[in-house]
Z-matrix of the N, CA and C atoms (Angstrom, degrees):
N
C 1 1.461
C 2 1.523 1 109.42
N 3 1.460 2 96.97 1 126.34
C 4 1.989 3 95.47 2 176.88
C 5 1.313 4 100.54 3 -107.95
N 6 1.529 5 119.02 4 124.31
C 7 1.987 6 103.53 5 169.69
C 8 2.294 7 71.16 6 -125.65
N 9 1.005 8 94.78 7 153.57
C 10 1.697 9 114.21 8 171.87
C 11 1.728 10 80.74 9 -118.00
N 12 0.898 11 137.25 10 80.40
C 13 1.325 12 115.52 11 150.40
C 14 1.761 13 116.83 12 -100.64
N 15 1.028 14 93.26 13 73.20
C 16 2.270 15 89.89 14 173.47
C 17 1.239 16 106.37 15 -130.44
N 18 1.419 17 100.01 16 -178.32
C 19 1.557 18 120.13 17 -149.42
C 20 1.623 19 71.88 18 -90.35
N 21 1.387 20 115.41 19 134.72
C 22 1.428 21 125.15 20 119.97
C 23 1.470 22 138.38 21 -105.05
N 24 1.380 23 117.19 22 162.32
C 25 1.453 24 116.84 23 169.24
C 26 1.835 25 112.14 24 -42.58
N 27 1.812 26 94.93 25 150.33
C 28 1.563 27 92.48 26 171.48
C 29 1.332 28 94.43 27 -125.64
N 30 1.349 29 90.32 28 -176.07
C 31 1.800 30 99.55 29 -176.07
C 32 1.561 31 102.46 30 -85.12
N 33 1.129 32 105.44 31 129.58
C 34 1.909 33 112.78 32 -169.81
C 35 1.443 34 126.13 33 106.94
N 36 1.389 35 109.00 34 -21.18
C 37 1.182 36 122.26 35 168.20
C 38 1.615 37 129.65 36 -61.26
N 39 0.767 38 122.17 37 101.37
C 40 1.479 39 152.86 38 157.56
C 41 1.902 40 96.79 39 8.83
N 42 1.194 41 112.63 40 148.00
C 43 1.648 42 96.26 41 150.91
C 44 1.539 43 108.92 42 -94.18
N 45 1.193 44 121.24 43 -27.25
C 46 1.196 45 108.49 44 179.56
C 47 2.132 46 116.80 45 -53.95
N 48 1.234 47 89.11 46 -50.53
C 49 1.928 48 116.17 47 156.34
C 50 1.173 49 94.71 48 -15.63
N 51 1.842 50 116.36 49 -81.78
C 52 1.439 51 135.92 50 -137.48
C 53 1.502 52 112.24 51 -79.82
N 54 1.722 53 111.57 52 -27.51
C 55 1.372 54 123.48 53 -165.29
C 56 1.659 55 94.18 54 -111.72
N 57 1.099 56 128.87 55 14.22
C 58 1.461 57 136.26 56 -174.74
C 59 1.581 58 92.53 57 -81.81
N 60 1.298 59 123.11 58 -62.39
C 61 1.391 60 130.92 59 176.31
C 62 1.689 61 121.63 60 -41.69
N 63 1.390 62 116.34 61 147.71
C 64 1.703 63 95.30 62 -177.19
C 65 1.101 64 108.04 63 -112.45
N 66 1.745 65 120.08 64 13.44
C 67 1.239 66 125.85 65 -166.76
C 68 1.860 67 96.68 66 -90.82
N 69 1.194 68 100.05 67 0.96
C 70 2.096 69 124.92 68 -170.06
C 71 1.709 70 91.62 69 -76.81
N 72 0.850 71 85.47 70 -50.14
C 73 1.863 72 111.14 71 -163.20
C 74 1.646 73 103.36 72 -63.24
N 75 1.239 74 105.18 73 -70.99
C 76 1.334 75 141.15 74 178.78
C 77 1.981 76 102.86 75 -31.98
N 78 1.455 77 92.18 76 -70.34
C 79 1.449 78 110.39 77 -174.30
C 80 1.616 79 113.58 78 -60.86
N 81 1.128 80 112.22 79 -22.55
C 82 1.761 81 118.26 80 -174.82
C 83 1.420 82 98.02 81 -104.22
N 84 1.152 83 140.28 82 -5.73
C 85 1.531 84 127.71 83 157.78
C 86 1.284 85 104.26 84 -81.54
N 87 1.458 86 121.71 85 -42.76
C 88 1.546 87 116.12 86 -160.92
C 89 1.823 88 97.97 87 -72.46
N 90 1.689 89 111.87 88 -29.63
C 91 1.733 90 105.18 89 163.21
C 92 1.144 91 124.54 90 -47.11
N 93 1.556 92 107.62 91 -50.73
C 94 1.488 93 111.23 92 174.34
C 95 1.358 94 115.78 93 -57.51
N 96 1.008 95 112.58 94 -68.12
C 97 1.356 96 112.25 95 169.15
C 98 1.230 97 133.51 96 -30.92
N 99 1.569 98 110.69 97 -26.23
C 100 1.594 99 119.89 98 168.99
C 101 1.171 100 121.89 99 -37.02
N 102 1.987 101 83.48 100 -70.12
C 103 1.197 102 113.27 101 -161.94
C 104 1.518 103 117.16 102 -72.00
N 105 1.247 104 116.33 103 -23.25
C 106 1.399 105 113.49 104 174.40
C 107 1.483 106 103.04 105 -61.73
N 108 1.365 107 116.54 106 -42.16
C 109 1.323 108 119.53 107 -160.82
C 110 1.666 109 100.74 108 -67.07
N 111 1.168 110 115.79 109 -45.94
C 112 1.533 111 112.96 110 -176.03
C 113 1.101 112 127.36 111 -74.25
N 114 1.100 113 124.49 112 -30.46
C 115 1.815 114 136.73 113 135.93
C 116 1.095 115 117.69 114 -9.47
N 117 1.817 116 111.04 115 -78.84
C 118 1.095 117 135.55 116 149.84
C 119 1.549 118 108.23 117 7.42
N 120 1.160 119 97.15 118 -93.57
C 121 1.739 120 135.24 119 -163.00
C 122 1.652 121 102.93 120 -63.00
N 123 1.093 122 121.97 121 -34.46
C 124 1.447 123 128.70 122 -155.66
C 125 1.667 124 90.15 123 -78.63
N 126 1.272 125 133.28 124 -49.64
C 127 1.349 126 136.76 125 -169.49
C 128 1.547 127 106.91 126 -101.45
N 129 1.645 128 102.98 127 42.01
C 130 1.788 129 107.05 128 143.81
C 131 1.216 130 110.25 129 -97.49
N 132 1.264 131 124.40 130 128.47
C 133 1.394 132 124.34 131 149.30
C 134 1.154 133 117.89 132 -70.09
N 135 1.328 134 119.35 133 136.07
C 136 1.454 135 129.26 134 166.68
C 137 1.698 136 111.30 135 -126.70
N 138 1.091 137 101.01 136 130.66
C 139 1.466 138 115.26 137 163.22
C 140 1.513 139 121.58 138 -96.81
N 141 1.064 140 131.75 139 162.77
C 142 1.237 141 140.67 140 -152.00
C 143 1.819 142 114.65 141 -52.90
N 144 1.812 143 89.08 142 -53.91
C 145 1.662 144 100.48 143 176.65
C 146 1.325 145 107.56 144 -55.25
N 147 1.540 146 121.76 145 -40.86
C 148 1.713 147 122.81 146 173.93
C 149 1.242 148 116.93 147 -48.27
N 150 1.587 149 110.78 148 -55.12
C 151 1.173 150 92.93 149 -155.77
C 152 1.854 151 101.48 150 -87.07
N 153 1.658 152 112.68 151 4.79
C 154 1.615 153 96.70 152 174.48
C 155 1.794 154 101.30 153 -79.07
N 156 1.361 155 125.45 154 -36.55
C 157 1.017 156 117.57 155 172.16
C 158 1.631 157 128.69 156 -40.62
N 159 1.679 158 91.65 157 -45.87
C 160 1.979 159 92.17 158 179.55
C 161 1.350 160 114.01 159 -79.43
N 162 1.612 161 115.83 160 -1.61
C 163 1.812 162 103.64 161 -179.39
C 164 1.601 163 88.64 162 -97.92
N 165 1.319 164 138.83 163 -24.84
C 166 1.122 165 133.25 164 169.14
C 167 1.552 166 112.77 165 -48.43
N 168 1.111 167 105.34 166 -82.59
C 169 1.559 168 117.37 167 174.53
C 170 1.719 169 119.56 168 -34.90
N 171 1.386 170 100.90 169 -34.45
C 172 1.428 171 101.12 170 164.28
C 173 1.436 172 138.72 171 -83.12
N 174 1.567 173 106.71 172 -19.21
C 175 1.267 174 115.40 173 159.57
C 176 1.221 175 130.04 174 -74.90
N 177 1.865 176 100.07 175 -32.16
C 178 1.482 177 95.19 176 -177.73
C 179 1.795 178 114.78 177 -84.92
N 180 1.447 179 105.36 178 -14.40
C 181 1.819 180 102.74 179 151.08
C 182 1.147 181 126.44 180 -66.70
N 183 1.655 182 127.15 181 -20.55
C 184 1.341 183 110.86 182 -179.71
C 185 1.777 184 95.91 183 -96.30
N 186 1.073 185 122.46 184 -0.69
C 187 1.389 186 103.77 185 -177.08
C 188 1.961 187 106.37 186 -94.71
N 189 1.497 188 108.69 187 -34.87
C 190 1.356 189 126.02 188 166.18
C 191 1.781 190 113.34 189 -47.98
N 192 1.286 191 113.10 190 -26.46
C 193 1.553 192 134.23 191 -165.53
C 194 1.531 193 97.92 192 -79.51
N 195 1.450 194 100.88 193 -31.23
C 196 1.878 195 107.44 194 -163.22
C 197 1.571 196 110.18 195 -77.02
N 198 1.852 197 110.74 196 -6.50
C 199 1.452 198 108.71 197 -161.91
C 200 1.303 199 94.16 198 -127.01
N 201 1.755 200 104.66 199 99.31
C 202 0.902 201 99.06 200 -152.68
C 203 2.077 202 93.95 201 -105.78
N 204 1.537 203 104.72 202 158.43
C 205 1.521 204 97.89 203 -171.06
C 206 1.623 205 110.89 204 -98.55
N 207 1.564 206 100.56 205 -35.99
C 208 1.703 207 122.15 206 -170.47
C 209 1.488 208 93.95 207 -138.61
N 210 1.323 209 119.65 208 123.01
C 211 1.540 210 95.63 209 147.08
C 212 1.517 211 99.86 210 -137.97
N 213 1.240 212 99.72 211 163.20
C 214 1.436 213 113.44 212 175.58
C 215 1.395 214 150.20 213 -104.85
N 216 1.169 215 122.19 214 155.15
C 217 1.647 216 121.83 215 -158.22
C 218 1.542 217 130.21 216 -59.43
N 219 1.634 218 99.64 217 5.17
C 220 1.479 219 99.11 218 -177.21
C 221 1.261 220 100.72 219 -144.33
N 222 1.356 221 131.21 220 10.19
C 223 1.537 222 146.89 221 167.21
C 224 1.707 223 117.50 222 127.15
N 225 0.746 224 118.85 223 163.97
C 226 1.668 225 113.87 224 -165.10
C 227 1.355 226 124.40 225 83.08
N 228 1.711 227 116.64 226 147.19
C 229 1.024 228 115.22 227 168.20
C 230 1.577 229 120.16 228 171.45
N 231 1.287 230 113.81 229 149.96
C 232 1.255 231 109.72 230 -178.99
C 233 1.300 232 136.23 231 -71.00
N 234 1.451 233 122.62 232 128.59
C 235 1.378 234 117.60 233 -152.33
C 236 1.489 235 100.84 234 -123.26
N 237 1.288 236 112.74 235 -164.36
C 238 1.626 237 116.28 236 171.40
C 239 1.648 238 124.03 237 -99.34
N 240 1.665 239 104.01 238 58.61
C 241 1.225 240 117.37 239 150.33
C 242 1.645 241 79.42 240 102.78
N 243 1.430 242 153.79 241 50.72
C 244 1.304 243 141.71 242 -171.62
C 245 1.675 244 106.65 243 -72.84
N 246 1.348 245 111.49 244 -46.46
C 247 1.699 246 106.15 245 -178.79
C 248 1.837 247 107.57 246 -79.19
N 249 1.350 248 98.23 247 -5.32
C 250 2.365 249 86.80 248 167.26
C 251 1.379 250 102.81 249 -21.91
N 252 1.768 251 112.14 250 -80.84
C 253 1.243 252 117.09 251 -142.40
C 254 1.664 253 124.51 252 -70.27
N 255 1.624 254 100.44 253 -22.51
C 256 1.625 255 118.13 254 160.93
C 257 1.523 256 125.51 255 -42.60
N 258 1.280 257 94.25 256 -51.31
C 259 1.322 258 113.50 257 -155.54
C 260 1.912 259 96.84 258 -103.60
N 261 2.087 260 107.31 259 -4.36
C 262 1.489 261 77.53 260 164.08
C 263 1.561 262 116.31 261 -99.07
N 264 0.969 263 103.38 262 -10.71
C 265 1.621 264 129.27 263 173.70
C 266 1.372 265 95.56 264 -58.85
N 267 1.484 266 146.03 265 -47.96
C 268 1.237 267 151.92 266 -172.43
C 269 1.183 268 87.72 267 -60.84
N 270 1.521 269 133.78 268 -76.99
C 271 1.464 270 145.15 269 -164.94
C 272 1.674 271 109.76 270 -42.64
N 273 1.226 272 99.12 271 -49.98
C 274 1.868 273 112.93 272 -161.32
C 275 1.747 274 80.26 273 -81.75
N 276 1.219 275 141.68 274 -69.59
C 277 1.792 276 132.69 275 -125.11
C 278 1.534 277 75.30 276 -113.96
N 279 1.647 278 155.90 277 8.43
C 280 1.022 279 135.56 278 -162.81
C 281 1.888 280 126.74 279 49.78
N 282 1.142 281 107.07 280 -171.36
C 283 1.647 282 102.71 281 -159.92
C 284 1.602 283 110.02 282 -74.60
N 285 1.028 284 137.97 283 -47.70
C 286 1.485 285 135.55 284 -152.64
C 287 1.601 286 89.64 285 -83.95
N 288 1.410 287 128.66 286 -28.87
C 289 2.000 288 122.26 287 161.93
C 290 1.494 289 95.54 288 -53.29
N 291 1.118 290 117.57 289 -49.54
C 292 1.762 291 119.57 290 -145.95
C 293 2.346 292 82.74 291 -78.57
N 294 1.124 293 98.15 292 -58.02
C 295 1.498 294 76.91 293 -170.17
C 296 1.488 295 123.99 294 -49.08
N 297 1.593 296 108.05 295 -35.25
C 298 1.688 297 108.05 296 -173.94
C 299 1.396 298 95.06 297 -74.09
N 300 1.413 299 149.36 298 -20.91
C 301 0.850 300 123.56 299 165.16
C 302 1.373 301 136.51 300 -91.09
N 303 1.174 302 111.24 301 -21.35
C 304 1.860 303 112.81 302 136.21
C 305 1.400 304 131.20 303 -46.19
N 306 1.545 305 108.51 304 -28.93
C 307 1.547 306 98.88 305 168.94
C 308 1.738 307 108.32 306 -74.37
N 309 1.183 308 100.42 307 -39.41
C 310 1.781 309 97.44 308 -165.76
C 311 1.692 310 92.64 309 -63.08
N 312 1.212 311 115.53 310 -66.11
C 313 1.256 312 106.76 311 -166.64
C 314 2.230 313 107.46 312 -32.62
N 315 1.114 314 113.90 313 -59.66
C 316 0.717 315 110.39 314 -174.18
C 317 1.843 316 128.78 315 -54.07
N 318 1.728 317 107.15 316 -15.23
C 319 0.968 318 108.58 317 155.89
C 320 1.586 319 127.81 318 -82.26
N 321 0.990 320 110.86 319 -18.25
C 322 1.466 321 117.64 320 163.33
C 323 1.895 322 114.16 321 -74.08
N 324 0.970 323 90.11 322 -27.95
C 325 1.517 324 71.48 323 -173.89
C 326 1.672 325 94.89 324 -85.17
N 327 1.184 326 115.52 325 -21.60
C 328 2.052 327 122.14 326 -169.79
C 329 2.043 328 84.73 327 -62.42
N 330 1.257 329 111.97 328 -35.53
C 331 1.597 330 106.49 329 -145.94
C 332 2.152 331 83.11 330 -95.27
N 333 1.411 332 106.29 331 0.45
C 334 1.877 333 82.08 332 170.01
C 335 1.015 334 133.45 333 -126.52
N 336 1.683 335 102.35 334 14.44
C 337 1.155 336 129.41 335 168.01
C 338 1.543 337 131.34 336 175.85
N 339 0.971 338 130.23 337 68.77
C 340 1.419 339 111.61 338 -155.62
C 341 2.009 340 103.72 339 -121.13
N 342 1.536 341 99.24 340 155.03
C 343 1.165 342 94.72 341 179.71
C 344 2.322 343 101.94 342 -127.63
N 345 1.693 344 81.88 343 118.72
C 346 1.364 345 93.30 344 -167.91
C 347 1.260 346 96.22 345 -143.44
N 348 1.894 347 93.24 346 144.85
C 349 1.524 348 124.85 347 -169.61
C 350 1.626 349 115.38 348 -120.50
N 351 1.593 350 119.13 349 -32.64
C 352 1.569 351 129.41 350 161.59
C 353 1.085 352 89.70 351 -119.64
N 354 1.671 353 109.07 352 164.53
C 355 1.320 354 138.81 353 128.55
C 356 1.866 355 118.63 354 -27.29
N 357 1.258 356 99.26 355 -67.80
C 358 1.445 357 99.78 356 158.36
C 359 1.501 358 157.09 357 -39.55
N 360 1.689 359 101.27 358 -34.53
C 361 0.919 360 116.43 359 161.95
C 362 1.710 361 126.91 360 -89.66
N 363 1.624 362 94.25 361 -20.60
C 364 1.422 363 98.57 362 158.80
C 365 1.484 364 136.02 363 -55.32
N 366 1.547 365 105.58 364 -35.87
C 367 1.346 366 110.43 365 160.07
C 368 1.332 367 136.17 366 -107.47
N 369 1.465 368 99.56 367 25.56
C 370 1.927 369 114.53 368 158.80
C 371 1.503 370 88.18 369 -108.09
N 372 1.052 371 141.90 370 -1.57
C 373 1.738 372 105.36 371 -179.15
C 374 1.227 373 100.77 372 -138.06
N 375 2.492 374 122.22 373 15.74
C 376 1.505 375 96.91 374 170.91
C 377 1.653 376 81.60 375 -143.46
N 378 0.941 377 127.54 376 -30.11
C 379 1.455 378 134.59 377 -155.61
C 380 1.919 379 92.58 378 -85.74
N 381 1.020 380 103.40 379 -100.16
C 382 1.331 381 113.91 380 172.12
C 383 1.624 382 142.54 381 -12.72
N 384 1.587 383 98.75 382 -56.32
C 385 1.427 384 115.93 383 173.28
C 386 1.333 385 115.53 384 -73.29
N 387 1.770 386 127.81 385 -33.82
C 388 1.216 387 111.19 386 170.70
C 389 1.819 388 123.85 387 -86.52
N 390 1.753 389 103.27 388 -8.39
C 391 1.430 390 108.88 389 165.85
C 392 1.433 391 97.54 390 -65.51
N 393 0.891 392 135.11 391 -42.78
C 394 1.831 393 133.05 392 -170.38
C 395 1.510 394 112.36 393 -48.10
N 396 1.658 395 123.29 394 -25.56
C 397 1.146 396 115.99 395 -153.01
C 398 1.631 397 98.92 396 -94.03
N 399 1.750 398 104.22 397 -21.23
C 400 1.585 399 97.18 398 154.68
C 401 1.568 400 136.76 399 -38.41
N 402 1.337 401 104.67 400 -34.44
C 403 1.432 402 103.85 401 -178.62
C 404 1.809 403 112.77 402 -60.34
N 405 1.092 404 110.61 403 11.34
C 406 1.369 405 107.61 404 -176.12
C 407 1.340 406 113.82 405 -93.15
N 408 1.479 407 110.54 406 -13.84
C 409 1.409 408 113.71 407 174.16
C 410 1.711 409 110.54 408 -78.88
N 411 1.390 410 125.15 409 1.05
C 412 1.474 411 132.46 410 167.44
C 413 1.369 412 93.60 411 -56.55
N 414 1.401 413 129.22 412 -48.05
C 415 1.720 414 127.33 413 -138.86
C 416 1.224 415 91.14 414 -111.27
N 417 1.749 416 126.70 415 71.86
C 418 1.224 417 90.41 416 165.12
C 419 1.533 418 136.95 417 -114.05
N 420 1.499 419 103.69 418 27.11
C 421 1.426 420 113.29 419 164.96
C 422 1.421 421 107.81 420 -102.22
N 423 1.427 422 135.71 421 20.37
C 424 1.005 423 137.21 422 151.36
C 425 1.900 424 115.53 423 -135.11
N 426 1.406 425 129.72 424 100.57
C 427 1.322 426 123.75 425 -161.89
C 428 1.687 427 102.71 426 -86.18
N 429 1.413 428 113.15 427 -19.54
C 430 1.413 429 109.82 428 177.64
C 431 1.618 430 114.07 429 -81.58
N 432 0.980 431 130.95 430 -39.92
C 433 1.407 432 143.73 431 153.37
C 434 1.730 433 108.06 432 -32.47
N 435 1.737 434 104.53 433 -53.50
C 436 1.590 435 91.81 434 -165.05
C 437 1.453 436 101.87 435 -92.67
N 438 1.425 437 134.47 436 5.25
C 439 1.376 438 125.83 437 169.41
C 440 1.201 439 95.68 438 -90.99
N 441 0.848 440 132.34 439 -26.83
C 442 1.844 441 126.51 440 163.40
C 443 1.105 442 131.50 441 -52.56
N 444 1.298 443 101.87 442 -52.02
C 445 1.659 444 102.43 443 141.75
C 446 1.370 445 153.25 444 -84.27
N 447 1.296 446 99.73 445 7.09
C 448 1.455 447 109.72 446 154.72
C 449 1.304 448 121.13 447 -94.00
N 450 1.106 449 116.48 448 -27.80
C 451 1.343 450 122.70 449 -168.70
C 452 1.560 451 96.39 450 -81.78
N 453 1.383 452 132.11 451 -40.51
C 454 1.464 453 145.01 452 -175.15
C 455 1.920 454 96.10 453 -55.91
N 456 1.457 455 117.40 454 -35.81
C 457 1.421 456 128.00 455 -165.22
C 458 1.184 457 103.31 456 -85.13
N 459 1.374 458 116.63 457 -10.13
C 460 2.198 459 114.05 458 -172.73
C 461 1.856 460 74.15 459 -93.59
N 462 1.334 461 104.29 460 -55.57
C 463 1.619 462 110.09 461 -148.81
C 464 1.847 463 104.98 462 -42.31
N 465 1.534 464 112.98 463 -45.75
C 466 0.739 465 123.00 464 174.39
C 467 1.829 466 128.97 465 -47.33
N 468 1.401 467 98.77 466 -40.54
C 469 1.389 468 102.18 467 -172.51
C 470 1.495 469 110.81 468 -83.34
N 471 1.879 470 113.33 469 -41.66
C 472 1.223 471 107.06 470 161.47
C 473 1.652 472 125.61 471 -48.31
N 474 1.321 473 124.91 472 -33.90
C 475 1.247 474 131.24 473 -179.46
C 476 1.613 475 110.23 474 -62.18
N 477 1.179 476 116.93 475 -37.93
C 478 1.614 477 129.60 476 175.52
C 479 1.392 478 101.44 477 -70.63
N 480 1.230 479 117.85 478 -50.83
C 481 1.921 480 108.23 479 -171.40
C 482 1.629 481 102.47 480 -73.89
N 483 1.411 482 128.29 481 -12.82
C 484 1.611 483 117.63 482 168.04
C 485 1.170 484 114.42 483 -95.77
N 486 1.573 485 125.55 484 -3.32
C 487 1.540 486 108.64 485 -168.49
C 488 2.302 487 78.87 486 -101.05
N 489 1.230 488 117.74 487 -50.33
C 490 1.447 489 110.46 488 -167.02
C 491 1.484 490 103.57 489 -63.45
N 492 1.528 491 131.45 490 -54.11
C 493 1.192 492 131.65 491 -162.45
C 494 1.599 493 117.41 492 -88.75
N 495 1.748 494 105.71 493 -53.42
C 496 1.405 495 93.58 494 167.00
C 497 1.533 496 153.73 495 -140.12
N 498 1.693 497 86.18 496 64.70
C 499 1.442 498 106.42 497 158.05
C 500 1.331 499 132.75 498 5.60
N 501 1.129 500 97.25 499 -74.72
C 502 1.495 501 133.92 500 -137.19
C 503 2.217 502 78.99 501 -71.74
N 504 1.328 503 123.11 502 -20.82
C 505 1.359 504 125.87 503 -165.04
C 506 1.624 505 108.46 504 -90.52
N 507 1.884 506 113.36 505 2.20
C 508 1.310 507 92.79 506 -168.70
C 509 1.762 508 77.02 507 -137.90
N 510 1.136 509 102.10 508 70.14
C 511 1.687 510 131.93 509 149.20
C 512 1.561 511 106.86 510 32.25
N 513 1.142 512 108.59 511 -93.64
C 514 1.682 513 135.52 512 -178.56
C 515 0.873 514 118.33 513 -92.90
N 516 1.682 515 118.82 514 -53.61
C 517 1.120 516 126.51 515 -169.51
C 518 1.381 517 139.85 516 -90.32
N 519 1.172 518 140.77 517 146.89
C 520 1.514 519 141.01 518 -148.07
C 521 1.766 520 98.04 519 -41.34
N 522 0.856 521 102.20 520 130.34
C 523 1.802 522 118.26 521 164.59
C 524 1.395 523 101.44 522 -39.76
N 525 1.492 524 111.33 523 -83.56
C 526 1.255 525 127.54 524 177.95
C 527 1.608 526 126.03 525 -35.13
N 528 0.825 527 92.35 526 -57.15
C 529 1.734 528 100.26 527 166.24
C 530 2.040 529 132.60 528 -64.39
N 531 1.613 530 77.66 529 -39.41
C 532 1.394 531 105.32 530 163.14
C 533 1.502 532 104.39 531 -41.66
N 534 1.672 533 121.03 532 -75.81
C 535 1.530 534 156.48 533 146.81
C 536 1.374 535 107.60 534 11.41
N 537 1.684 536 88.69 535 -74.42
C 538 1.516 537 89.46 536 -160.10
C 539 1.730 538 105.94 537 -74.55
N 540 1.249 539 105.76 538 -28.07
C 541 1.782 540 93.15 539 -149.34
C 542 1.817 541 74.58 540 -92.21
N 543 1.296 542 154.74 541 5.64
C 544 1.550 543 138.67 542 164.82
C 545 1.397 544 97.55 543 -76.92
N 546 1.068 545 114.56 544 -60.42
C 547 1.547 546 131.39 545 -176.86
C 548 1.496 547 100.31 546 -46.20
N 549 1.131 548 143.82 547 -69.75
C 550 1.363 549 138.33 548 177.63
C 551 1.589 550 123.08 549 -64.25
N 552 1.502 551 126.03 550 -20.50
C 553 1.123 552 106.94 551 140.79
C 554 1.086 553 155.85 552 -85.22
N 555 1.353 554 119.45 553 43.49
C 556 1.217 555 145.42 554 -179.12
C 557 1.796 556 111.97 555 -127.46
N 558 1.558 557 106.21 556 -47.14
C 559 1.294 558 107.75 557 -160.25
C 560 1.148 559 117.94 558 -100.62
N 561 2.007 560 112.85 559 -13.92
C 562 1.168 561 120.40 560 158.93
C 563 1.441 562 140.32 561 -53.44
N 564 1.122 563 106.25 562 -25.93
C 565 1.773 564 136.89 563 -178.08
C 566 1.710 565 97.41 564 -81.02
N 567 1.367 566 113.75 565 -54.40
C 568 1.644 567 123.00 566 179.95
C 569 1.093 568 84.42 567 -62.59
N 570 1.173 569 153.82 568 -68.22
C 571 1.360 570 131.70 569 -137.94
C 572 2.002 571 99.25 570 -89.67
N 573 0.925 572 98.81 571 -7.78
C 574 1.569 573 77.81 572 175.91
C 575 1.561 574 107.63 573 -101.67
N 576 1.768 575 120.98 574 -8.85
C 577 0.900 576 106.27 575 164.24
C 578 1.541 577 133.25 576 -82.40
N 579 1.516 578 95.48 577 -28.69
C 580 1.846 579 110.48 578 161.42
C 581 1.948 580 107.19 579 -30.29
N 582 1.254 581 83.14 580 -84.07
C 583 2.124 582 99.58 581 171.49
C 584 1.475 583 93.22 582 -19.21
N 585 0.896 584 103.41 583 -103.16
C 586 1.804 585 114.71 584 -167.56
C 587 1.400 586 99.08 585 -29.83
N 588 1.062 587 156.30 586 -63.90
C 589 1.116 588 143.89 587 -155.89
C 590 1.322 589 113.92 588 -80.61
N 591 1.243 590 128.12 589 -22.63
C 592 1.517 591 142.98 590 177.26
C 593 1.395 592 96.14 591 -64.24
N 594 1.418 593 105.36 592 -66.89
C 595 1.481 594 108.41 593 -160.98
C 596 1.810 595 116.37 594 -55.79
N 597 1.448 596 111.79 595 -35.69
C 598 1.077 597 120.18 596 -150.95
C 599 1.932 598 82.90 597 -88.71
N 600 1.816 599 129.33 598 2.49
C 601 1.413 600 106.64 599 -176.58
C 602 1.470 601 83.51 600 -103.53
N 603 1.440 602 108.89 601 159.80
C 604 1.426 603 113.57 602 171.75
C 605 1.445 604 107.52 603 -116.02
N 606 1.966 605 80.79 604 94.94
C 607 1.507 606 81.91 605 168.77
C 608 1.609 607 150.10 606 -103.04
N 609 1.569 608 90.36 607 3.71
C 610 1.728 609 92.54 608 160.85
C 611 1.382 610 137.27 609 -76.09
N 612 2.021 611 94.78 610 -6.74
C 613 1.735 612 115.13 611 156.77
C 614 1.883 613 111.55 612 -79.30
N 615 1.114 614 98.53 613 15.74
C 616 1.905 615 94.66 614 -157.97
C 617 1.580 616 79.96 615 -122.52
N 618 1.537 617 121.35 616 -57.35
C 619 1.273 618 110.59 617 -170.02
C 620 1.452 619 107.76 618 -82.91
N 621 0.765 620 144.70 619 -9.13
C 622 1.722 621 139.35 620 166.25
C 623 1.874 622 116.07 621 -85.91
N 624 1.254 623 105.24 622 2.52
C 625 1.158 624 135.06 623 173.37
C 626 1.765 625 116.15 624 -92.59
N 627 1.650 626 97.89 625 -54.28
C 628 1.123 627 85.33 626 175.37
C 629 1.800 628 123.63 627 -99.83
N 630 1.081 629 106.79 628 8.45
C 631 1.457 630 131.31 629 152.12
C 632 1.500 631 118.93 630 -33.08
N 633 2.008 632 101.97 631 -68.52
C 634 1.077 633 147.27 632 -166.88
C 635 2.152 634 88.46 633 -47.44
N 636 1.554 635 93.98 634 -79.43
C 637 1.613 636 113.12 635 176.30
C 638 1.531 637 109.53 636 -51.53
N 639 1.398 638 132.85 637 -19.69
C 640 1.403 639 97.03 638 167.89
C 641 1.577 640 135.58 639 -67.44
C-alpha cells in the first residue's frame, strides 16, 4: 500500500514554517544517507560469476522470505533464515557486494508487497535495513559477530521508521520502547537463526572453492 499522505512545503511558507517540522530534518539525512549509500554501491565491480551469485542469493532470500514461521501484526516477521544469503554474499564478495545486494533485495521485496506512507519511511523499513546486513562482510574472521551487526543495522532502521512514522500503533506506551521491544521480537529469533545456519555452512571450504573457479 502507497498513501504519500505528508505535510509538504507550500508556496509562501516561511523557512522557518518549512524547517519547523522534523520530518525536514529527518528526510535530508536519510538523502544523505542515500547517496552515500549509492556511491558506495555504484563503484562495485561485478563480473559475470558475481553478479550470477547476487541474483542467486537474492532469489533465494525472497523465496526463504515466503516461509514464514511468526509474523507479525504490524509488519515483520520471522522467516526461514531470509537474510542467510545477503549476508553470505557479504562474507564471500565482502561489504559493498553484500550492500548492492541488500539494496536489490530490498527492492524486490518493496515491488511484492509493501506498505508505505513517506518516501522516508520507505527507505528506513526497505532500502536501508537490508543494505545494513552488508556490514557483515567487515567481520570476516568472525561471521557471528558480523550478522550481529548487520542484523543490529536493519534493527536499527526499522526502530526509526516506528518511533517517527508509527507511533500512533503503540497506544500509551512510549513510542520508543514500543519500537524497540516490537522490532526485536521478530528479529531476535532471525538473528539467532541466521548464526546457526552460518555456522553450521562451511564456508571457508565454499570460499576457497570459489576462489579455485575464478
Amino acid at each position: 500500500m502507497f498513501d504519500f499522505n505528508f505535510k509538504t512545503p507550500h508556496v509562501g511558507d516561511s523557512l522557518k514554517e518549512v524547517f519547523s517540522n522534523p520530518i525536514i530534518y529527518i528526510t535530508l539525512l536519510c538523502l544523505i544517507g542515500l547517496v552515500i549509500a549509492l556511491v558506495v554501491i555504484r563503484n562495485v565491480k561485478l563480473d559475470a560469476k558475481t553478479m550470477t551469485y547476487v541474483g542467486i542469493a537474492i532469489a533465494l532470500g525472497t523465496i526463504l522470505k515466503m516461509f514464514t514461521i511468526i509474523k507479525m501484526p504490524n509488519g515483520g516477521a520471522v522467516t526461514l533464515g531470509s537474510m542467510i544469503p545477503i549476508i553470505f554474499v557479504a562474507y564471500i564478495y565482502g561489504p559493498r557486494v553484500g550492500m548492492l545486494t541488500g539494496f536489490l533485495f530490498g527492492v524486490i521485496d518493496l515491488m511484492l508487497g509493501a506498505y508505505v506512507i513517506h518516501p522516508v519511511q520507505l527507505l528506513l523499513d526497505y532500502s536501508f535495513p537490508f543494505m545494513a546486513l552488508g556490514l557483515a562482510g567487515y567481520f570476516k574472521n568472525n561471521i557471528a559477530l558480523g550478522s550481529t551487526v548487520g542484523i543490529i543495522g536493519r534493527y536499527i532502521c526499522h526502530v526509526l521508521s516506528g518511533v517517527i512514522f508509527f507511533a500512533s500503533y503503540a497506544g500509551n506506551q512510549n513510542p520508543l520502547i514500543y519500537s524497540l521491544i516490537y522490532n526485536a521480537t521478530y528479529l531476535i529469533p532471525e538473528l539467532i537463526i541466521t548464526i546457526v545456519v552460518l555456522k553450521l555452512i562451511p564456508l571457508n571450504r565454499i570460499e576457497r572453492s570459489l576462489s579455485k573457479s575464478c
